[in-house]
Every structure is written in C-alpha cells, then in structure tokens.
C-alpha positions in Angstrom: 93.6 47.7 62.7 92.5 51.0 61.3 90.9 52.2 64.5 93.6 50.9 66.7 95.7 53.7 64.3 93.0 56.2 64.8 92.9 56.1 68.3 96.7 56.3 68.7 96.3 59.3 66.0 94.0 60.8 68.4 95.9 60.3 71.7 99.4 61.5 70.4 97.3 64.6 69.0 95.8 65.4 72.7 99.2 64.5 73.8 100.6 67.3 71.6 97.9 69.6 72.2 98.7 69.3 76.3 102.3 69.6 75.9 101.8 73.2 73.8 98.9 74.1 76.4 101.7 73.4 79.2 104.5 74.7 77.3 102.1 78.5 77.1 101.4 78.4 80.5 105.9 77.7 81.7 106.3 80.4 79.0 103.8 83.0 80.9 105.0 82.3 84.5 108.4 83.0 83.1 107.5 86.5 81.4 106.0 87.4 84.8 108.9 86.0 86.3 111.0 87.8 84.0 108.8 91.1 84.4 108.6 91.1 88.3 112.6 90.8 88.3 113.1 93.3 85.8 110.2 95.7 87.7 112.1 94.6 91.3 115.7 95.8 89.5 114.2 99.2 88.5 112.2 99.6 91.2 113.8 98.3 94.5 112.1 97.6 97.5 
C-alpha cells in the first residue's frame, strides 16, 4: 500500500517535472519566435 503511494508520488512528480521542462522549452521557441518577428518588423528583408 505505502509503496504503491510512493511510486505514484514519484511518477506524478517526474510527470510535473517534464511538463515544466516542456513548458521552458514552448516558452523559449516563442521568445525567439517573438524576437525574430519583432527583428524581421524593424529590420525588413
């Protein structure tokens, strides 16, 4: 019982963990996105 609770403990705290690693990484593309766009506005090609 207790290490059934420990390992879903553990898995939903990896889950988390993945979710905020994935959730840094969308939030960086998107600043370059949002860079490049704003670089491509002031600087056109």
């Amino acid at each position: 019982m207790v290490r059934t609770v420990a390992v879903r403990g553990h898995f939903s705290a990896w889950n988390s963990l993945l979710r905020l690693k994935w959730a840094r990484k969308a939030l960086e593309a998107y600043r370059h996105a949002a860079i490049g766009a704003a670089a491509g506005l002031k600087f056109p090609a």
